[in-house]
Every structure is written in C-alpha cells, then in structure tokens.
C-alpha positions as CSV (number, residue, x, y, z in Angstrom):
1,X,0.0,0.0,0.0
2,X,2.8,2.3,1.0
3,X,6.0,2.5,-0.2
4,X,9.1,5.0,0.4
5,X,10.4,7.3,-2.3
6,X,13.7,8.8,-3.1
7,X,15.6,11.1,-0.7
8,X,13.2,13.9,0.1
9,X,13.7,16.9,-2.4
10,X,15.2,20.1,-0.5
11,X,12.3,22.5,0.6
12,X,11.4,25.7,-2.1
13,X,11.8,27.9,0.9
14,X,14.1,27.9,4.3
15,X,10.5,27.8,7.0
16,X,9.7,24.7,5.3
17,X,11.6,21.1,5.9
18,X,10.7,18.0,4.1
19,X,10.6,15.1,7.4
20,X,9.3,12.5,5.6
21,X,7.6,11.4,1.7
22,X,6.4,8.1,0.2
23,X,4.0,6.5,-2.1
24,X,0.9,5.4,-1.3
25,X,-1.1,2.8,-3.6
26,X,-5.1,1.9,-3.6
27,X,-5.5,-0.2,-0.5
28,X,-7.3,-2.4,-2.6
29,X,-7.1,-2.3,-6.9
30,X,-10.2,-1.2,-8.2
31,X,-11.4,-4.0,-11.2
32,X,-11.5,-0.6,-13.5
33,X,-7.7,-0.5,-12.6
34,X,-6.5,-2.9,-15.1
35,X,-7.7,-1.1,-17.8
36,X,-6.1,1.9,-19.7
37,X,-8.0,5.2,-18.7
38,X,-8.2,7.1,-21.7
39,X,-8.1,10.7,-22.4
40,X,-11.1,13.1,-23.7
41,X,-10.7,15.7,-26.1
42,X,-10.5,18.2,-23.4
43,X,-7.8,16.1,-21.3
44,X,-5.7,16.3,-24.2
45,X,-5.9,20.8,-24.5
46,X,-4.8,20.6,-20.6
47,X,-1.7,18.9,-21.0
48,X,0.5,21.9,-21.1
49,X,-1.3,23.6,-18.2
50,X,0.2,24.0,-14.8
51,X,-1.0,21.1,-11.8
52,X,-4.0,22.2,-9.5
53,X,-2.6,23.5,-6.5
54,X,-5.3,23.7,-3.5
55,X,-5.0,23.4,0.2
56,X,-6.7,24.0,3.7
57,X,-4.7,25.6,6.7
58,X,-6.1,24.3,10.2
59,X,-5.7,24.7,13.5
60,X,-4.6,21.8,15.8
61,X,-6.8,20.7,18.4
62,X,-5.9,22.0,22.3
63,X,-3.8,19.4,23.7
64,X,-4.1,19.0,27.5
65,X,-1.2,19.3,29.5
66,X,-0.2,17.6,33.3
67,X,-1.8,14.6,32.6
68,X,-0.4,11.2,32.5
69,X,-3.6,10.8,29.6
70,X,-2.4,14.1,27.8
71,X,-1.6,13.7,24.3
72,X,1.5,15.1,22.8
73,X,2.1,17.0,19.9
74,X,3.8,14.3,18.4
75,X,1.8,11.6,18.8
76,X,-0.7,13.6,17.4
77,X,0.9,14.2,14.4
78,X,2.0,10.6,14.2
79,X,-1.6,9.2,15.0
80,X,-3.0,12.0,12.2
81,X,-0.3,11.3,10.2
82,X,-1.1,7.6,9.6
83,X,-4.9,7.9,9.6
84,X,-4.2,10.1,6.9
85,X,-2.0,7.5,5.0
86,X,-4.9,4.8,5.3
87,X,-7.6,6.9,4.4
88,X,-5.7,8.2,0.9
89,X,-5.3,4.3,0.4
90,X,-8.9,4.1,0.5
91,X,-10.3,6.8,-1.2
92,X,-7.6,6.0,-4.1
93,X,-9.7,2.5,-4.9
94,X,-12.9,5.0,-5.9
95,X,-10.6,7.6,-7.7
96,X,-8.3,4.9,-9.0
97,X,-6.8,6.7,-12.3
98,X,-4.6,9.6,-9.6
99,X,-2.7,6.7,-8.5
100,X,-1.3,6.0,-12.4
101,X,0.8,7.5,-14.6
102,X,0.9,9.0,-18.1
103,X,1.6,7.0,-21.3
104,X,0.7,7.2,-25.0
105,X,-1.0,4.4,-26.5
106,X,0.1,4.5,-30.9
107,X,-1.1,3.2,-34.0
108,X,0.7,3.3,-37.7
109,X,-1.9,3.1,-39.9
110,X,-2.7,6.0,-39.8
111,X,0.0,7.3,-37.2
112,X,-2.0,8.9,-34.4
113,X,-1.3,8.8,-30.8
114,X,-3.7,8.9,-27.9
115,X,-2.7,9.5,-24.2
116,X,-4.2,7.4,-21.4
117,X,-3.2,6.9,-17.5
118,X,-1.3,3.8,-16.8
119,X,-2.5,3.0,-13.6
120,X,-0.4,-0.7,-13.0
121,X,3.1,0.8,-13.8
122,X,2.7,3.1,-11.1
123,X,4.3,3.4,-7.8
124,X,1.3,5.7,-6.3
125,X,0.1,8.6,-5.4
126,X,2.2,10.9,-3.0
127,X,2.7,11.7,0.1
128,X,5.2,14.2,1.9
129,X,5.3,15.4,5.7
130,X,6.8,18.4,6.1
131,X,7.4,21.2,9.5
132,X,7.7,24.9,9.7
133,X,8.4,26.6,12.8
134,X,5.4,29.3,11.4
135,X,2.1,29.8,13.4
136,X,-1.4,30.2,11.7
137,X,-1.1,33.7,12.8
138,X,2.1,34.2,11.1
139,X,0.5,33.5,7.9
140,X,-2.3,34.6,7.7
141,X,-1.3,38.3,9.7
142,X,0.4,39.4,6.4
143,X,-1.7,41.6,4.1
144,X,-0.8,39.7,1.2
145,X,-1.1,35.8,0.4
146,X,2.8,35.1,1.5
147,X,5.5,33.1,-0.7
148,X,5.4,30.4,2.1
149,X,2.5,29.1,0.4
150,X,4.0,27.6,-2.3
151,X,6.4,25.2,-0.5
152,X,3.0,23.8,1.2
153,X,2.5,22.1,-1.8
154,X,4.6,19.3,-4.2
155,X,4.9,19.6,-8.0
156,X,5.7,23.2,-7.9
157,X,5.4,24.7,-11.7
158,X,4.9,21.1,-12.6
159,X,2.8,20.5,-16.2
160,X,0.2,18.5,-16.6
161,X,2.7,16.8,-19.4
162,X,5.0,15.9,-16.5
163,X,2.2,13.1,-15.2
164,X,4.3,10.6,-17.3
165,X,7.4,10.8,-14.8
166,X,5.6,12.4,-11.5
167,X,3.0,11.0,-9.3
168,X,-1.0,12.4,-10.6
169,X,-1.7,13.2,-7.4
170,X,0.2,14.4,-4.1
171,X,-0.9,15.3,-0.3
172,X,2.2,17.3,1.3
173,X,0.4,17.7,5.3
174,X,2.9,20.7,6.8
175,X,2.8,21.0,10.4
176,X,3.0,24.5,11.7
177,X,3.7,25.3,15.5
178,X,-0.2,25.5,16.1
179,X,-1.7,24.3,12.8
180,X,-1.5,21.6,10.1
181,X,-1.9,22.5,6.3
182,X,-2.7,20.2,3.9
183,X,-1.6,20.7,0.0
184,X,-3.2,19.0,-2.6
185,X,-1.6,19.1,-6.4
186,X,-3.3,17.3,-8.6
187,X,-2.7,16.8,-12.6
188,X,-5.2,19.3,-14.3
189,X,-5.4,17.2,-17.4
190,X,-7.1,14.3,-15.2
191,X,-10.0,16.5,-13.2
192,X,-11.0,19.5,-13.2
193,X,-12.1,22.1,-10.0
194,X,-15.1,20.1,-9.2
195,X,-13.6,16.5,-9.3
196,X,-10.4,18.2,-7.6
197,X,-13.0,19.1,-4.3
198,X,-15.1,16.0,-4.7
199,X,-11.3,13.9,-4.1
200,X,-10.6,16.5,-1.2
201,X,-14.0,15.8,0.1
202,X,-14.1,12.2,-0.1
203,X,-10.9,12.0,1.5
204,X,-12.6,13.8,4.6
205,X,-15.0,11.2,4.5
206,X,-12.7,8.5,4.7
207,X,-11.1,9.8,7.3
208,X,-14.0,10.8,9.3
209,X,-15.5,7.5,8.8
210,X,-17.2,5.9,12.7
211,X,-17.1,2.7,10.6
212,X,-14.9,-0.2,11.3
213,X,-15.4,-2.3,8.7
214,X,-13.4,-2.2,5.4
215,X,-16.5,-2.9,3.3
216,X,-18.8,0.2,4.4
217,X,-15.4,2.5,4.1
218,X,-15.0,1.0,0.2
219,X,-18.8,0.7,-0.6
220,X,-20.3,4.1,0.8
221,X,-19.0,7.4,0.2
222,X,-22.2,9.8,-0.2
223,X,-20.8,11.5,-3.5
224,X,-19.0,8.5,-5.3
225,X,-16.7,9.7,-8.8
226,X,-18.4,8.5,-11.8
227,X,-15.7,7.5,-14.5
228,X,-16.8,7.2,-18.5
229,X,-16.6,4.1,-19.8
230,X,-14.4,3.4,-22.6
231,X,-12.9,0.5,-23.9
232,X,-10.6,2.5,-26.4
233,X,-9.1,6.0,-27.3
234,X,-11.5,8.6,-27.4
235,X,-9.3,11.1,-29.1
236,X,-6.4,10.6,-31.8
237,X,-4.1,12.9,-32.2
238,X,-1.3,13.2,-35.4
239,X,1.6,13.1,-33.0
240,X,2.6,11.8,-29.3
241,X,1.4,14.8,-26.9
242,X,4.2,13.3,-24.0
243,X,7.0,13.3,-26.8
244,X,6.4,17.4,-27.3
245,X,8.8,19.5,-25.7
246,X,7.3,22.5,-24.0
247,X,10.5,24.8,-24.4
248,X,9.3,27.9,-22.5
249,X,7.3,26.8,-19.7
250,X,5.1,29.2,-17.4
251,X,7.0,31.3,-15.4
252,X,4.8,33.6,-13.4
253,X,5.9,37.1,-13.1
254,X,6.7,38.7,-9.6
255,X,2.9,39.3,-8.4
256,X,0.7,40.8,-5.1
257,X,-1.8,37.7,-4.4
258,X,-4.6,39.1,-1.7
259,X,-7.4,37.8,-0.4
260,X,-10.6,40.2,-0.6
261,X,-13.5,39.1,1.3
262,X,-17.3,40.4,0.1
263,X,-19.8,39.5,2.6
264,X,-23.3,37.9,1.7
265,X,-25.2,41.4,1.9
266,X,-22.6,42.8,-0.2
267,X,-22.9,40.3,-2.9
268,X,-27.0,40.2,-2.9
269,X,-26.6,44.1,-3.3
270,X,-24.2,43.8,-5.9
271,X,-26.7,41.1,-7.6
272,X,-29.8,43.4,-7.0
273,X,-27.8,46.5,-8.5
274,X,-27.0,44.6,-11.9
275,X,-30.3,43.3,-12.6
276,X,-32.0,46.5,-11.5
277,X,-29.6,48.1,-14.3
278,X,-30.4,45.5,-16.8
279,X,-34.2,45.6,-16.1
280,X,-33.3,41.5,-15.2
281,X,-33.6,38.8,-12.8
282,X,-30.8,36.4,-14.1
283,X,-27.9,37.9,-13.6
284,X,-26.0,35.1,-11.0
285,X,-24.2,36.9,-7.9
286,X,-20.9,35.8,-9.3
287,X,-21.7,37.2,-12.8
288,X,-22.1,40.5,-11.2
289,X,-19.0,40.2,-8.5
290,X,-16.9,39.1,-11.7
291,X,-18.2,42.3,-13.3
292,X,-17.3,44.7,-10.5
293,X,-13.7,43.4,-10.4
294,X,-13.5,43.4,-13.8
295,X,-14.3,47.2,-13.8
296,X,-12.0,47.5,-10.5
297,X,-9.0,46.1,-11.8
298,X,-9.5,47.7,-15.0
299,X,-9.7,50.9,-14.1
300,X,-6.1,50.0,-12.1
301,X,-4.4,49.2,-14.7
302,X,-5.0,52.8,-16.2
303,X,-5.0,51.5,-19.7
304,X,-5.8,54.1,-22.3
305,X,-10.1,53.5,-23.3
306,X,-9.1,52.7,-26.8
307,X,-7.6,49.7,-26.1
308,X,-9.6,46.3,-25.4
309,X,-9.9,44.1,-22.3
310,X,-11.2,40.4,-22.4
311,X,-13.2,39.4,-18.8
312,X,-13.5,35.2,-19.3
313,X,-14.8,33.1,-16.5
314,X,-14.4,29.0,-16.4
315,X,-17.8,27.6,-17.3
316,X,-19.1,24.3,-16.0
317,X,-20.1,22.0,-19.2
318,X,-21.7,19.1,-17.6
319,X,-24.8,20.4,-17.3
320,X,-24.4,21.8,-20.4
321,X,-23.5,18.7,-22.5
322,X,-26.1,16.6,-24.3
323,X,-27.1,14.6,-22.5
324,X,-26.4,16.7,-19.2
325,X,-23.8,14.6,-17.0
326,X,-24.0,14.5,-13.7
327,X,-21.8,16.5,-10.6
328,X,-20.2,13.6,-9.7
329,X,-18.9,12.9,-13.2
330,X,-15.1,12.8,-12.9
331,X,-13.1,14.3,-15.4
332,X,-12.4,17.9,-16.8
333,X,-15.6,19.0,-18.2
334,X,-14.9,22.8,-18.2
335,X,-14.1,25.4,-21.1
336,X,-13.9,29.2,-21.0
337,X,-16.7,32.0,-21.1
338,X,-15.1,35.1,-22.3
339,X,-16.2,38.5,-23.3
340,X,-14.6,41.4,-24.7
341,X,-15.1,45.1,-25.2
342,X,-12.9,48.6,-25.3
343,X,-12.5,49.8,-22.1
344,X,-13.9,52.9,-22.8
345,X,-17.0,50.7,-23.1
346,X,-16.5,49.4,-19.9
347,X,-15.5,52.3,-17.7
348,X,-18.3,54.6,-19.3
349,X,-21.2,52.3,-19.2
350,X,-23.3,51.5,-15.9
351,X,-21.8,48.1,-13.6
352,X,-25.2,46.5,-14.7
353,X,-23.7,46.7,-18.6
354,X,-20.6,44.6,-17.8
355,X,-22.5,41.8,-15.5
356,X,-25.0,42.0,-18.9
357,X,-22.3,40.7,-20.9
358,X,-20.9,38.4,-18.8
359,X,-24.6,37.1,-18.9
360,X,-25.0,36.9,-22.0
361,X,-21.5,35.2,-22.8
362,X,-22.2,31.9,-20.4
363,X,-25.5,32.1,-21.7
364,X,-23.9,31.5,-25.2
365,X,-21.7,28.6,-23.1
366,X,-24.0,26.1,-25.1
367,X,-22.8,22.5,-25.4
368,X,-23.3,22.6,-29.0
369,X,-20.8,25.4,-28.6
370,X,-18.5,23.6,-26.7
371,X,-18.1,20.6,-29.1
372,X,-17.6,23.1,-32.0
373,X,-14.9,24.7,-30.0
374,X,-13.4,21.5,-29.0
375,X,-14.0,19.9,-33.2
376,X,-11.9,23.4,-33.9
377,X,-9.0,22.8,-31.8
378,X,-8.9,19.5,-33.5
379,X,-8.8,20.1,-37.1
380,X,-6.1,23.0,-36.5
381,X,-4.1,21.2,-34.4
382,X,-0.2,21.2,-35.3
383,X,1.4,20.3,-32.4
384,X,0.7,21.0,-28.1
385,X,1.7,24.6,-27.6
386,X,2.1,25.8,-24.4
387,X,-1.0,27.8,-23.0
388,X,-1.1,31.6,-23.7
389,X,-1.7,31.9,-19.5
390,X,-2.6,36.3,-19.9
391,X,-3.2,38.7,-22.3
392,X,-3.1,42.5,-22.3
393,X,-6.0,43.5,-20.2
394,X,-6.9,40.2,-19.2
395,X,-9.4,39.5,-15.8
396,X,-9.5,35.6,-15.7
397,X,-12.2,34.3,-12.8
398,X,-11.5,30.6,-11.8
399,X,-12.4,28.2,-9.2
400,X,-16.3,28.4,-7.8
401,X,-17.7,29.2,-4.5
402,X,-20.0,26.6,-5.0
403,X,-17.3,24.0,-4.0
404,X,-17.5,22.5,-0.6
405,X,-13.8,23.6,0.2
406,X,-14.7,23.9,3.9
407,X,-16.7,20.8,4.4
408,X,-13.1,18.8,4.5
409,X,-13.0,18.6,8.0
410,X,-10.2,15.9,8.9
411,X,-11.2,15.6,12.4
412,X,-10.0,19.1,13.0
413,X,-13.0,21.3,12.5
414,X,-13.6,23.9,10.0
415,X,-10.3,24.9,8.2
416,X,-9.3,28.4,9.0
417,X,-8.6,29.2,5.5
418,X,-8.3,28.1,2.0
419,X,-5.2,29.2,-0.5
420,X,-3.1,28.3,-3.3
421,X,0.1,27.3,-4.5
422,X,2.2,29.0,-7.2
423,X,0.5,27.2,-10.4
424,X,-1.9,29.1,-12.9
425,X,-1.3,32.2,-11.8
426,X,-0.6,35.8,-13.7
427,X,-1.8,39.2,-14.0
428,X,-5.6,39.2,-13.7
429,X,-5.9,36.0,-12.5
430,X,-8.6,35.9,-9.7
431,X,-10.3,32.5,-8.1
432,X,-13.6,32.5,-6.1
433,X,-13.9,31.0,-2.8
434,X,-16.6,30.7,-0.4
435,X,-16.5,32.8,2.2
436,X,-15.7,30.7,5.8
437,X,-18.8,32.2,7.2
438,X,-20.9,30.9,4.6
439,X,-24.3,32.3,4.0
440,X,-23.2,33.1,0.4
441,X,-20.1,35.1,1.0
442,X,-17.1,35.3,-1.2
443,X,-13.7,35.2,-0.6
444,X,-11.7,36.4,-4.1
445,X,-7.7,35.5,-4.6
446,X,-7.0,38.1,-6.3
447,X,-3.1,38.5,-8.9
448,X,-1.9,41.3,-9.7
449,X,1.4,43.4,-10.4
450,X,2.5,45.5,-7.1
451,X,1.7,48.9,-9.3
452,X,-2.1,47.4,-10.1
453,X,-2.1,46.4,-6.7
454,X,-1.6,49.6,-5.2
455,X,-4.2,50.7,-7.4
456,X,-6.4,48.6,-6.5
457,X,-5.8,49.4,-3.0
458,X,-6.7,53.1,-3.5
459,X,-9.8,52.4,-5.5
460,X,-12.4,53.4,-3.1
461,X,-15.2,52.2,-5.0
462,X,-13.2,48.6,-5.0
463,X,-12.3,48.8,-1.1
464,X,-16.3,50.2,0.0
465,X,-17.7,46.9,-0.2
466,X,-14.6,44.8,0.7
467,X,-15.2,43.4,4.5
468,X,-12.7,44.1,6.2
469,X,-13.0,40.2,8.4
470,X,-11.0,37.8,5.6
471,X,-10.0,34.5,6.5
C-alpha cells in the first residue's frame, strides 16, 4: 500500500523542511484499474497547463497538558499522520486513475497517438510530511497571500505533461507550531475544479468515517466519482502529446496575491444593483462580482479606453452537455466563457452593462458550442503549444464558490482558510472561494502586479464593499 520514495527533495523555501515522503497505492485495486484510462478531447488541450494547487490551513486541536492521559504533539501528528496514509489508500480504490501515470498508446496506420493513464506501472500517489516553525497567525497576519505558500505544496510549476514521470496526485500535510496545512496538487489534465474538491471531500469522508469495517469505508462514500466508460481511445491525435517539448514553460511574473473578502449582503446588493440596471432577474451573484472586479481592476491598470480588455470566466459544461452529465462525473468537463469590449466601453457604461455581458457570454456557453470549439481545436491542431496563460488587459475568474472547500474537516474542525500554490497564476488571474462564514459570501484570490495592486488598494469604490473580516 505504501512504499518509500527517493531522498526527500530540498524544501522551495528555508520555514519549510521535508521530514518524511512516500507512495501510497489503492489499498485495494479497483477492477477498472487494469484497464487503460483514456483521455477526452478536453484532457488532451490541458496537458501543457500548470497542476491544481489547492490546500486548507487548520488549527490543531488543544492538547491538555499535566496529565499522564495528555496527548503530545507528536503523537498527534504521528496518530493523524497515519490515519491520513490509510484513508488516501482508501479513497484511491474510488478515484483509481490519480494513483497512475501518463503513457501514450500509438497506431501506424494511420500514425496517431492517444494518451491514457497507466494505472499498474505506477508506484502511487504521494505523500510528503513536512514542519515549519510558522504559526497560523504568522501566515495569515500578512496583508498579502505570502510566498510560504508555495512550499505547502509538491509539483511546484509542474505540467500537466510531467504526469508521465511524476505522481497524478500528491498530499504534502505541513505542520506549523499551532496548525497543520494540507496541500493538494493534482494533474489538471485528469480532473477539473469540481472532481479536484469531490477527491478533497471524499478523503474527509474516509477519514471521518465511525465505521470499522473495510467494506462500508469502500462501498459508501455519499458522492462517489463516476468515470466514463471506454474500452478504447476517445481522441487521436497526429503526434505523441508526451514526446512534445514544451520549451518555455510558465514562469509567473513577480505578483501581489490578496485575499478580498465580500460578505453575503454585499454580494446580494451587488446582484440586486446589476439586474436593476439591466431591467433582469438572471444575472448570477458571481456574474455581477466578476463584473465589478473586472471594472475595479480595469480601471487600475490605467489603460488608455481605446484599447480592449477580455473578462472570461471557467464555465461548467456538464450540465451543459447533451445529455447533461452528472456532478459527480469525474473528469475535466470545463471550457472558457469570455467577453470582450474597449475599455472605454466598460469604464463609461453603468456596472449593470458589464454583468449584462458576462450574462450573456455563459449564456452562449452552449454544449453545441463547446463541441464546435473543441472539433476546432482538432482540425487546427499542429502540435501542443504551451497555453497563452494572460493577455493584455486580461481578468481571468476561476475556481467556484459553489465548491464545498470547507466541508473537509479531517477531524479538526472547519479549516481556518483556504489558499493556493504557485501554479496558474498571472496578472488578472482571480479564483472564487466561499466565504468561511458561509451564507453566500465570497472570498476572491485576487493576482496582480505591485503597481495594479496599489491601485487597486486606492480604489475606493473597489475597497467600500470589501469586508474588512477575511480569512
């Protein structure tokens, strides 16, 4: 089930040491396991794309002291530690394809290629222990997301193309003086957002599981992963995506990551205004929050009105797909939502304009849209070219606060806080959380440069309806 790696790799940053890091395997192989699990279309366009890096910071729980019963911190951490370790080993048999690897299968008449995860030739999923001599406090007293963040996670600007030499999945749990964090990185090209929270939720689960049988832990998860069946490639493709060489890969520029929290009123009132505007009542409360930081940041940037700026938001296609798929369908099932205008356009023109057109572009989002889209990409295709991550102007809005990020409880109680690592981020990148309180508040992760920062900062329209209580 669990099996040691190679000497722990140094730690990105000096408050971070690597302790400990292994493999850990399915407890038991799924019967789906001996099968190739092959990619989609859409699995295929994510292969150059940077890993999923998501994670939850939480406290640990008061340990009594003067006791000959009192627990101590490190049995704690070794009991947690382990229960962790067995409960991945579970939840692996339901989500069996993040315990493979990446492989191309080939034929030669005609030559096409089709990638697929490998999931006997494997060693596992991993798993990494690491200490900080940080408090919760420490991190989250800074204004600003800090850099810290991005040794609480593995596969640091990892590709999704490097899932053919690195583990698909890997928990790094770093335990801070009164907290534990846990890092999830998982490949991009296998899941998208929503199967990325359904793993981190059904690991919770696991964990949190009364029952002491191996049968109800294997047989009963309330939100099981529903995998497509295929029994051969889905997609060909004219040459082996794994063979292409991405030669400049990602590199983020130096950027200001803050958390900006909106509470519930705010975003009803920010909802109300846009369809009042619009003369509407379908504007969505993250259409119109999207639209007033697309205005906000905008107007940062200071960008002559002449010029154009492109607002896209990651759409959801499941429900959009004919048939509709379910939640629970594992897999990446998302595409982009975009919109663009001058920004004279959008600086001029009421708030309730720019939610409009957000509107009206996922209202476009249609699935018979989405498969002309995807038929495009593969006629045209030449070869995998790295994503174009931003554009000039750009306002990117990822993630969802629909995702139950703090139901992933662990035996610890509600998380303190959700962040990020380093992947997919650049200027104008923003991802929506929900707000710790609930209630259908937003917490937004907001990338910028320092100067649009500061700008941003000084907005007073932006920083009126930003709560000043942020997890």
């Amino acid at each position: 089930m669990i099996s040691s790696s190679s000497s722990p790799p140094s730690a990105s940053l000096s408050e971070v040491k690597i302790i400990s890091q292994c493999f850990v395997k399915p407890k038991t192989l799924h019967e789906k396991s001996k099968e190739q699990y092959h990619f989609s279309p859409l699995d295929h366009v994510m292969l150059s794309t940077q890993y999923i890096q998501k994670g939850l910071l939480f406290s640990k729980p008061s340990i009594a002291s003067g006791s000959d019963d009192a627990i101590k911190p490190k049995d704690f951490m070794e009991t947690f530690l382990q229960m962790l370790k067995d409960s991945l080993a579970t939840t692996l048999f339901h989500f069996y394809p993040l315990a493979g690897r990446l492989s191309t299968s080939k034929t030669d008449n005609p030559r096409s290629h089709s990638v697929f995860v490998d999931c006997n030739n494997s060693p596992g999923a991993g798993f990494i222990h690491a200490k900080s001599d940080l408090s919760v406090s420490d991190i989250l007293g800074s204004k600003y997301v800090p850099l810290v963040f991005q040794s609480f996670f593995d596969h640091h600007k990892a590709v999704n193309l490097d899932g053919q030499t690195m583990s698909l999945l890997s928990v790094k749990v770093t335990e801070l003086v009164d907290g534990v964090f846990i890092g999830m990185s998982m490949n991009h090209s296998i899941g998208d957002g929503s199967s990325f929270w359904q793993f981190f939720n059904s690991l919770s689960e696991i964990f949190n599981s009364e029952e002491d049988t191996t049968h109800n832990k294997f047989s009963c998860l309330k939100n099981p992963p529903i995998f497509r069946e295929a029994y051969g490639p889905i997609c060909r493709l004219p040459f082996s995506p794994l063979d292409q060489s991405i030669s400049t890969r990602f590199e983020s520029p130096v950027l200001k990551v803050r958390m900006f929290h909106f509470s519930s009123e705010t975003v009803r009132s920010l909802k109300s205004k846009a369809n009042q505007e619009c003369g509407t009542t379908k504007i969505s409360s993250l259409q119109s929050l999207t639209a007033f930081i697309w205005r906000s940041i905008t107007r940062a940037r200071k960008v002559p009105n002449d010029q154009e700026t492109t607002c896209r938001l990651v759409a959801g296609n499941r429900s959009r797909m004919n048939p509709p798929l379910p939640m629970n369908h594992f897999g990446v099932y998302v595409s982009l939502a975009s919109t663009t205008t001058r920004i004279g356009n959008l600086l001029e023109n009421d708030f309730g304009w720019a939610a409009l057109k957000l509107h009206q572009a996922v209202n476009e989002h249609t699935g018979q849209k989405i498969a002309s889209e995807i038929d495009q990409w593969l006629k045209s295709l030449s070869g995998l070219q790295s994503e174009k991550f931003s554009k000039p102007n750009l306002v990117h809005m990822g993630s969802s606060p629909r995702f139950n990020k703090y139901g992933c409880e662990f035996g610890l109680g509600k998380a303190v806080a959700a962040r990020s690592g380093y992947n997919n981020k650049h200027d104008g990148k923003v991802s929506a959380y929900p707000g710790r309180e609930g209630g259908g508040s937003i917490d937004l992760e907001v990338c910028l440069l320092p100067e649009f920062m500061e700008a941003l900062e000084s907005d007073q329209e932006f920083m009126s309806v930003v709560s000043s209580s942020s997890s």
